[in-house]
C-alpha positions, -999 to +999 in steps of 0.1 A: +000+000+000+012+031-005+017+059+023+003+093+015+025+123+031+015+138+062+006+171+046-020+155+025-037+140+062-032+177+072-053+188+044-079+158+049-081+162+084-079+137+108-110+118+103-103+115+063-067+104+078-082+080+097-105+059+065-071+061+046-047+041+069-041+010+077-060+007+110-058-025+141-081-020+168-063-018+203-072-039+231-068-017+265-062-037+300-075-026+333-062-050+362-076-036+396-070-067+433-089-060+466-086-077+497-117-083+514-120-096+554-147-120+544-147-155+533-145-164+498-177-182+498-195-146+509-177-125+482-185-146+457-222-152+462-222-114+466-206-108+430-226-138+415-258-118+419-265-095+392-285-072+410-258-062+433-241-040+406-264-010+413-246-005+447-211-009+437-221+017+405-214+048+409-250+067+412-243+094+380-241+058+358-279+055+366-273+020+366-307-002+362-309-037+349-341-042+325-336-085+327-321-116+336-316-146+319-308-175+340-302-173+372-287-182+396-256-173+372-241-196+353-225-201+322-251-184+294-269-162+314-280-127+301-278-093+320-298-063+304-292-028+319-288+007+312-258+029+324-253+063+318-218+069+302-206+105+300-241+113+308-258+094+275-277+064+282-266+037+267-280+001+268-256-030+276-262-068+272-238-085+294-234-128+289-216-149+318-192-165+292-176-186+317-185-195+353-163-219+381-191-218+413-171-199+442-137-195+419-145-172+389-164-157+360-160-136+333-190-116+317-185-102+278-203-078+261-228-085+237-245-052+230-230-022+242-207+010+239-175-012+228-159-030+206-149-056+226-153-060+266-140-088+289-146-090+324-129-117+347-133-118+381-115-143+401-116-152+439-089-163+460-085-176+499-063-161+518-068-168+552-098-154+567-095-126+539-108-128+499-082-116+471-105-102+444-089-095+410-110-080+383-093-084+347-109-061+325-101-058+285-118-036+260-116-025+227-128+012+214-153+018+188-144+043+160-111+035+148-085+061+154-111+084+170-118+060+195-077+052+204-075+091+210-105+092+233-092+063+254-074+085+277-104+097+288-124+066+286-092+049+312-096+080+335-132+070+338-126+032+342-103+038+370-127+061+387-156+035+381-131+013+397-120+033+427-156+040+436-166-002+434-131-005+460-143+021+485-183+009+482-169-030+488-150-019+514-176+000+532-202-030+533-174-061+536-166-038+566 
């Protein structure tokens, strides 16, 4: 293929740019751990239950869930909701891909705001206390418009993030 100058982008503009090169979607990693004085087999059932994401949301995401397919949670089952994501509503259809009782699961995205999302969550013993790891990878929608925006999109993961740490800690108290 071959490569145009960078003064005929300049000219195009950046969204023009974008069309005409070679683009690979980039997949973004968020890794967040939390210990938790409670024993695994209470942190888990507490994560396992869909409709405990409201209170670990923060409250500007408006978080509702409109159904649920399958529970209790397993492999296969279907969360509905609507979030609120730099103020838009946006509606989300989350499926339990994979599911070990008391160990693990992961949720995708099957309708939503990415390109790709991956969720694991993974529970580990540690004495009287519960590691929680969250594994999150996502993809951008929009090309190069949506790598540029990821910056902001990170800063909002992490806060997302930091308010579910401070709300588990608060009722695991």
């Amino acid at each position: 293929m071959r490569r145009l100058p960078f003064k005929v982008f300049a000219a195009l503009g950046i969204a023009a740019a974008a069309v005409l090169v070679p683009w690979k979607p980039r997949r973004y990693t968020l890794h967040r751990q939390q210990l938790i004085e409670r024993p695994i087999d209470e942190v888990f059932a507490f994560f396992a239950d869909p409709h405990n994401l409201a209170k670990i949301t923060p409250p500007e995401m408006g978080f509702q869930i409109t159904s649920v397919e399958g529970l209790p949670v397993r492999a296969g089952t279907r969360i509905e909701y609507v979030i609120r994501i730099f103020g838009l509503p946006q509606r989300w259809v989350a499926e339990i891909a994979e599911h070990e009782p008391g160990r693990r699961f992961v949720d995708v995205q099957a309708k939503g705001p990415y390109r790709y999302w991956r969720h694991e969550h993974s529970f580990e013993p540690l004495n009287v206390f519960t590691v929680m790891t969250d594994q999150v990878e996502y993809e951008l929608p929009f090309g190069l418009a949506g790598q540029i925006a990821n910056s902001v999109v990170a800063r909002q993961l992490q806060r997302i993030f930091d308010y579910r740490t401070e709300v588990i800690d608060r009722l695991f108290a």
